[in-house]
C-alpha positions in Angstrom: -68.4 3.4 83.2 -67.0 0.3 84.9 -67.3 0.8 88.6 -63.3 0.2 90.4 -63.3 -4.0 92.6 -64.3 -2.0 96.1 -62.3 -3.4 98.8 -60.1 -2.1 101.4 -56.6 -3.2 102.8 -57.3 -2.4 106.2 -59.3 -6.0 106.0 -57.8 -9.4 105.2 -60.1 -10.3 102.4 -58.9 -6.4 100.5 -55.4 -7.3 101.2 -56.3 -11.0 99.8 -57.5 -9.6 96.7 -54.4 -7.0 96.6 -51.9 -9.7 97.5 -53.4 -12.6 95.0 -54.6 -10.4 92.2 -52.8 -11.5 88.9 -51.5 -8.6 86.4 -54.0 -6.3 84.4 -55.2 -7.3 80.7 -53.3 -4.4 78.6 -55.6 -3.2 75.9 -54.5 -3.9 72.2 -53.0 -0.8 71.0 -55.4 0.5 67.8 -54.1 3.0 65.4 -56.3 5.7 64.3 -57.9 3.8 61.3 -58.8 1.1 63.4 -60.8 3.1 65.9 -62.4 5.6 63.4 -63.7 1.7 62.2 -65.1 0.7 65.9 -68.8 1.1 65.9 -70.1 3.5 68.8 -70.4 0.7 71.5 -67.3 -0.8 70.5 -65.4 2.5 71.2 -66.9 3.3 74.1 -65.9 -0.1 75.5 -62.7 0.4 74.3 -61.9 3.7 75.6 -63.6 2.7 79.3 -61.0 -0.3 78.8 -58.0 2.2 78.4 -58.9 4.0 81.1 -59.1 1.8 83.2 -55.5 0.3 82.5 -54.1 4.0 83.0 -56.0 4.0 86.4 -53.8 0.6 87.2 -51.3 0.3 85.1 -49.1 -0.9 88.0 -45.9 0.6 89.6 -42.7 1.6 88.0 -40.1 0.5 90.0 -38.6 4.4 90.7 -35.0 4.1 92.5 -36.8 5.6 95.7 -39.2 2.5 96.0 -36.0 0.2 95.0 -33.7 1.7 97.9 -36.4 1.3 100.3 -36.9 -2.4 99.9 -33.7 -3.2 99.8 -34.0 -1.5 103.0 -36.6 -3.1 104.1 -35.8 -6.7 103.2 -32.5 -6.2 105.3 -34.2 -5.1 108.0 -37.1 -8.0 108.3 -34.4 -10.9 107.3 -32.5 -10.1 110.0 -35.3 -9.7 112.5 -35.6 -13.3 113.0 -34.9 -13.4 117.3 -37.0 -15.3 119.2 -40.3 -14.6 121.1 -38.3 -13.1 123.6 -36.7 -10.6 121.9 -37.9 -7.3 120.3 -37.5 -6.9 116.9 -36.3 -3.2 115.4 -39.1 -1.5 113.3 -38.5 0.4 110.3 -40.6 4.2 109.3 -41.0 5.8 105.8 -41.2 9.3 106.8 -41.3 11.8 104.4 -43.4 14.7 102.7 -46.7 14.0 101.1 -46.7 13.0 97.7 -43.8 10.6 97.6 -45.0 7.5 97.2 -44.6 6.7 101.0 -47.8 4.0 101.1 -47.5 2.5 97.9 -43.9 1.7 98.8 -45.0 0.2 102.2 -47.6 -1.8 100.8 -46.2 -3.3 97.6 -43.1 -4.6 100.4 -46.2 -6.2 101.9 -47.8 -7.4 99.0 -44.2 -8.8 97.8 -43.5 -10.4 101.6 -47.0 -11.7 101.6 -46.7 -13.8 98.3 -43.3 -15.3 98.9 -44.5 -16.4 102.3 -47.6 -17.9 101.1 -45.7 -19.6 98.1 -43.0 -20.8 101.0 -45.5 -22.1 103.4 -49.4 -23.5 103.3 -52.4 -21.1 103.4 -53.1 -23.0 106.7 -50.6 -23.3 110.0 -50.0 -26.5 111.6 -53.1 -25.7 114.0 -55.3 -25.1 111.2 -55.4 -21.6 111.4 -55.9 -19.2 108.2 -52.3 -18.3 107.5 -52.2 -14.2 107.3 -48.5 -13.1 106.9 -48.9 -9.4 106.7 -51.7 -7.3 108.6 -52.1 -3.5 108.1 -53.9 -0.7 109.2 -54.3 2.9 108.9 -54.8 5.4 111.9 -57.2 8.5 112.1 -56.9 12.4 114.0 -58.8 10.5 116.7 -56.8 7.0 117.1 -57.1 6.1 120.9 -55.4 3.0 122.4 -58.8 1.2 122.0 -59.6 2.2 118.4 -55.5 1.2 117.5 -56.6 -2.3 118.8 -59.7 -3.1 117.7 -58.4 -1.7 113.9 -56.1 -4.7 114.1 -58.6 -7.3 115.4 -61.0 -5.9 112.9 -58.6 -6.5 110.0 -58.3 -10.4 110.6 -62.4 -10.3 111.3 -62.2 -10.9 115.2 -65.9 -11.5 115.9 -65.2 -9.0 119.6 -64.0 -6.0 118.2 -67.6 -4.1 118.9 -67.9 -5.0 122.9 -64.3 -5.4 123.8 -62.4 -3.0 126.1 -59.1 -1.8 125.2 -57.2 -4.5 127.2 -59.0 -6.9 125.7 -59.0 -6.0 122.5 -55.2 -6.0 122.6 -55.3 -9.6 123.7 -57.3 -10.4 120.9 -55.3 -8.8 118.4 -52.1 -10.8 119.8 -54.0 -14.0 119.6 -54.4 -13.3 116.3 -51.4 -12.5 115.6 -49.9 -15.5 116.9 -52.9 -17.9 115.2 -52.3 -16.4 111.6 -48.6 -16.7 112.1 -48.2 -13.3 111.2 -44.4 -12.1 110.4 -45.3 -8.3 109.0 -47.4 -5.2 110.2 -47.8 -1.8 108.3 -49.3 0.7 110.1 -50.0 3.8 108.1 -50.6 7.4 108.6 -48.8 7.4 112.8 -48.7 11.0 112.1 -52.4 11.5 113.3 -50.7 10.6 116.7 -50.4 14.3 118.6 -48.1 13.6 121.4 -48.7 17.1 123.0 -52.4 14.9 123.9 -52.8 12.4 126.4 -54.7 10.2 124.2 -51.8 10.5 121.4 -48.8 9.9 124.1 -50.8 6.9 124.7 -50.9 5.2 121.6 -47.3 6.6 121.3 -46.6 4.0 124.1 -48.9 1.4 123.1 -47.1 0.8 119.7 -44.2 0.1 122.3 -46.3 -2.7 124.0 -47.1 -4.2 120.7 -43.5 -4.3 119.3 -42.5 -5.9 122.9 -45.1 -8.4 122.3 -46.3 -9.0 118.9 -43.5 -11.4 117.2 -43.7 -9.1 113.8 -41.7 -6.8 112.5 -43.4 -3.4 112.4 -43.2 -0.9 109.2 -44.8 1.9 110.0 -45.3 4.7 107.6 -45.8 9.2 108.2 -45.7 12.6 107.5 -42.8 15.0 108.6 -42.1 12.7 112.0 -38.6 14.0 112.2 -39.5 17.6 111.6 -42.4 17.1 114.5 -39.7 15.6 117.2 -42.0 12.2 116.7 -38.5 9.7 117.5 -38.2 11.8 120.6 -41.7 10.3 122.0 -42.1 14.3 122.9 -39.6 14.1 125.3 -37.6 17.5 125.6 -33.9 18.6 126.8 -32.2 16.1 129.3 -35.6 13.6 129.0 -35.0 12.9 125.1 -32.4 10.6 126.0 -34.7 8.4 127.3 -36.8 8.0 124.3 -37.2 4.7 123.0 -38.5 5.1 119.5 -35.3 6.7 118.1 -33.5 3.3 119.4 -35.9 1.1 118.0 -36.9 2.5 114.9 -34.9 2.8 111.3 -36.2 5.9 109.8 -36.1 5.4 105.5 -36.8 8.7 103.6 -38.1 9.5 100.5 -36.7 12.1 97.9 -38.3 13.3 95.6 -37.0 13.7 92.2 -34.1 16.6 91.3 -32.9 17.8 88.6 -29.6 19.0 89.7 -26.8 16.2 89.4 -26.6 13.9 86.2 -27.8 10.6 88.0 -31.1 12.5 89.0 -31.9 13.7 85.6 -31.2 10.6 84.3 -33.5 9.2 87.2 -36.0 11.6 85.9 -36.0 10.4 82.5 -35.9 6.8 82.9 -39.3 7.3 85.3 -40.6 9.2 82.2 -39.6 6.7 79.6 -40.9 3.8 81.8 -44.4 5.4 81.7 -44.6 6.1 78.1 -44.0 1.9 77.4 -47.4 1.6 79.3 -49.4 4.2 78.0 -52.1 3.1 75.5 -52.6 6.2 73.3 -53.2 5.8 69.6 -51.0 8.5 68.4 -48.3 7.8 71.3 -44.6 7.8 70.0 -41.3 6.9 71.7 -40.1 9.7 73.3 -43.5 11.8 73.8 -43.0 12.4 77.4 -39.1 12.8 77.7 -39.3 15.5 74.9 -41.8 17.3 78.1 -39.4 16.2 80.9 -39.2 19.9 81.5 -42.4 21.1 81.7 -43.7 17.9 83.5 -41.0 18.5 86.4 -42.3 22.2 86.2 -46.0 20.7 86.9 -44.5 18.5 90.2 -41.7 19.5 91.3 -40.9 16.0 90.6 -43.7 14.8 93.4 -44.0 11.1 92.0 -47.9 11.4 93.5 -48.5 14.3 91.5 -46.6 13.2 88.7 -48.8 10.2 88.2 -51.8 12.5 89.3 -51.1 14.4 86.1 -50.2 11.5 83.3 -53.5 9.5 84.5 -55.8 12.9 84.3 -53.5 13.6 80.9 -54.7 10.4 79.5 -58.5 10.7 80.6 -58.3 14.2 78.5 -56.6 13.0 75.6 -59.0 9.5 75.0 -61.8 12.1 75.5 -60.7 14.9 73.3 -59.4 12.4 70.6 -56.0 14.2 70.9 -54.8 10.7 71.7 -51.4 11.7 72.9 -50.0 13.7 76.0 -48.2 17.2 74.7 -48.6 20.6 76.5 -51.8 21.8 75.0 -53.5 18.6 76.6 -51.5 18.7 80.3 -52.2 22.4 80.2 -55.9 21.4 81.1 -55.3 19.7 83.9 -55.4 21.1 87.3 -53.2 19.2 89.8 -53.0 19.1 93.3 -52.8 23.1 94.8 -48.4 22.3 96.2 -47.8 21.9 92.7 -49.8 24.8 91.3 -49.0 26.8 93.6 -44.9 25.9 92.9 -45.5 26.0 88.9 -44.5 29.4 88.4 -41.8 29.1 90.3 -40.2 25.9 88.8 -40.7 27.5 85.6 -38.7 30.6 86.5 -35.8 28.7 88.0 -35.9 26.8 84.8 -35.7 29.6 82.7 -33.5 31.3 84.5 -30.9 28.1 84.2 -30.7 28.3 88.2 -32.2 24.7 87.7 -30.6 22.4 85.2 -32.6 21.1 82.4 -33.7 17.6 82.6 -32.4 17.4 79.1 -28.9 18.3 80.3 -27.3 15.2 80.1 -28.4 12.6 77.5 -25.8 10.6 77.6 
């Protein structure tokens, strides 16, 4: 088995490769006389090579992840003050499985080529030009670890003997040295507000927005439902909060079923997978014809949706099924929301209390 490129985006060089790396080989699509003739090797390579693809086939370009950038690019084009003045910040917050990273880092990856295209890989000090930076927080992010995650990710040779205050004025020298326009910070829902530690790095994200010159995207879990814009102020005291000011919360549905446009949403995600699937006995249409059953398996959860197409492909290269119908899916086990939530999709289905995704084919 091919082992996956190892890097991660939480350092500059992963985000390099991420940023810089040019669009996947697709394997040639065989029919079924042509891999009956592959000797043993050659099929093994082949299906490895198919595998593969399916793993990183790229993104579809779902009207969620559309609306967001939009978003997004009106919110950093118009963040363009001076030093002086602090720039708004946008959130993704939504429920797991919606795509919420992936969006936020294919906005960087998009930002991050345009900017390098625009300008030199080098400033006009001779610094390593690093538009975006990102990072991803833990259950125990303190003010020091927040910092030295960002010096770590443009390779500051202090992070290991720096205190906090330190740390944060390497990470702005950085900042400024790299030219830096863009900074994702993922997973702020680790941040527990009801803790001292967590109502510090609460505020400390403050600091950074007054003085890093970027424009934050920061991306969570259920913030709104956890009172996160309130910076866990209560009663009288929430109208001093700062993040609700500062920061443009951007949702993510998931898909529904129950108005024309989203089944037609539905289908279009379906139809756009199908074209990249490399399956010998794949025909147009194999996957809308299941648009029922699939929403049944994910309750239209793009993460699990994808979850269950890539482990649906695995199964049918390796059982020689070589396509994706219900006896194949049927053997995959997904994530336990959507199992648990499979019965009862099915029975609203059924029942007609949800529409068919096949409602409207117009």
């Amino acid at each position: 088995m091919k082992q996956p490129n190892p890097f991660s985006l939480s350092r500059k060089e992963g985000w390099r490769r991420f940023a810089d790396a040019p669009a996947r080989q697709r394997p040639e699509q065989l029919t079924r006389a042509q891999l009956k003739g592959l000797s043993e090797e050659a099929s093994e390579d082949y299906n490895d090579a198919r595998h593969d693809w399916h793993a990183n086939f790229g993104i579809v370009n779902t009207p969620q992840l559309s609306s967001i950038h939009e978003e997004l690019d009106q919110i950093v084009a118009s963040n363009r003050q001076d030093g002086d003045r602090i720039r708004s910040a946008a959130v993704i917050d939504a429920l797991p499985g919606l795509g919420k990273t992936t969006i936020a880092n294919l906005y960087g990856r998009t930002f991050d080529r345009q900017q390098m295209r625009r300008l030199s890989q080098v400033t006009d000090a001779g610094h390593e030009r690093i538009p975006v930076f990102r990072v991803g927080l833990t259950s125990n992010t303190t003010l020091r670890t927040l910092n030295r995650m960002i010096c770590e990710f443009y390779g500051h040779p202090a992070t290991d003997r720096a205190n906090a205050a330190a740390l944060a004025s390497h990470a702005l020298d950085c900042v400024l040295s790299c030219e830096t326009q863009l900074g994702i910070i993922d997973d702020i829902h680790f941040i527990d507000l009801d803790r001292r530690d967590g109502l510090a790095v609460s505020n400390h994200l403050k600091w950074l927005a007054n003085e890093l010159p970027v424009t934050f995207i920061y991306v969570g879990v259920g913030l709104a439902e956890r009172r996160f814009f309130a910076d866990g102020l209560t009663g009288k005291n929430t109208v001093l909060a700062q993040t609700a000011r500062r920061w443009t919360r951007l949702g993510v549905d998931p898909f529904r079923l129950d108005t024309d446009q989203g089944r037609q949403h539905w289908r279009s995600l379906l139809k756009a997978t199908e074209s990249r699937l490399v399956l010998v006995d794949h025909r147009p249409g194999m996957l809308v014809r299941l648009a029922d059953y699939l929403f049944e398996r994910t309750s239209g959860h793009v993460g699990s949706y994808f979850t269950l197409v890539l482990r649906g492909c695995y199964r049918a290269i390796r059982t020689g099924a070589e396509t994706l119908n219900r006896t194949v899916l049927d053997g995959v086990r997904l994530d336990e929301a959507s199992e648990q939530t499979r019965q009862q999709m099915a029975a609203a289905l059924a029942r007609g209390t949800m529409p068919s995704a096949l409602g409207d084919t117009a």
